[in-house]
C-alpha positions in Angstrom: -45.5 23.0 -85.4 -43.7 23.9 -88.6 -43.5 27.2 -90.1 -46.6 27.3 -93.0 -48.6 24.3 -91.6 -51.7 24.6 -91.7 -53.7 23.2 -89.3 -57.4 21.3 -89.6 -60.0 22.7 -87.3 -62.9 20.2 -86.0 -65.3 22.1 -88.6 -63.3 20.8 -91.2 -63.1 17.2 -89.5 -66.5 17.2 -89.2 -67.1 18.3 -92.9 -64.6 15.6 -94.3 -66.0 12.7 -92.2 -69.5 13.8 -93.5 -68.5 14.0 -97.4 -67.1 10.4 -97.1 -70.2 9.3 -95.4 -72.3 10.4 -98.9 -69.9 9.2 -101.0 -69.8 5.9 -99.2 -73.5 5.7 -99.2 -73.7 7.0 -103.1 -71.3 4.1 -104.0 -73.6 1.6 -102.5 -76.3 2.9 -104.3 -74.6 2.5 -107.5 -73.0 -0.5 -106.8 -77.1 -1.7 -106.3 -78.1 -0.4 -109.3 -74.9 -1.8 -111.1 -75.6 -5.7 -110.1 -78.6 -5.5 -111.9 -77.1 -4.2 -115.3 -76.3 -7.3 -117.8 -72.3 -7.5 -118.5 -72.1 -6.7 -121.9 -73.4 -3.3 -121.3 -70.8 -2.5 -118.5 -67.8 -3.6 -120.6 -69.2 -1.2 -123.1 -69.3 1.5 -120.8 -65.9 0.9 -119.7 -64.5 0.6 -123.0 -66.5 3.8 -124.2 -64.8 5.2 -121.2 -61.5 4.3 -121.6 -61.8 6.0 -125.3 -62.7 9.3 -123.7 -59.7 9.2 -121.0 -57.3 8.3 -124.0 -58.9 10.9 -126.1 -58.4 14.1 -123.2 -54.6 12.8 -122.8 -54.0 13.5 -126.5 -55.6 17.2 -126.0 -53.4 17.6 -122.9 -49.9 18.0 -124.5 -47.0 17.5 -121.1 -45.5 21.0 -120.3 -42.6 22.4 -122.3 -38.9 23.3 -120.9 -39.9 26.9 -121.5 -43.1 26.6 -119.4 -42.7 24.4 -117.0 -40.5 25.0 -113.8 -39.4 21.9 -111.1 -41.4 22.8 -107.6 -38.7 25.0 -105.0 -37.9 22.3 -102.2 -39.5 23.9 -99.2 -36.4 22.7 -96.8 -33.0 24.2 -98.1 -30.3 21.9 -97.9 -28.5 21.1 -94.8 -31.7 21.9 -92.6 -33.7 20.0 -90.6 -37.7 19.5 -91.9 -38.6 19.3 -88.2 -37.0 22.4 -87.3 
């Protein structure tokens, strides 16, 4: 095992498999409730949705030279990542 890896004990398995068991069963639940809503009302949705995603990038301005700093490659050149 590498250097820094982490590793996943059964606990967290166990926790992961049951969070995407929920979230499966939620999205069946909404995709229920969702056959029943007329089409016009969706698209609107989307399209009110789509404003507000379009709206947050504006207020997020990309990172500036002086700010912002390329991640340090975790393998120097030259080395092996299996090492």
């Amino acid at each position: 095992m590498n250097a820094g890896t982490e590793t996943v004990g059964q606990t967290d398995l166990n926790a992961i498999h049951d969070a995407m068991v929920t979230l499966g069963q939620a999205a069946r639940a909404a995709m229920q409730e969702l056959a029943t809503v007329p089409a016009e009302t969706k698209n609107k949705a989307l399209r009110e949705a789509a404003k507000a995603i379009r709206a947050s990038r504006r207020r997020c301005s990309p990172p500036t030279r002086r700010t912002w700093r390329p991640p340090r490659p975790t393998v120097r050149r030259g080395q092996c990542s299996t090492g």
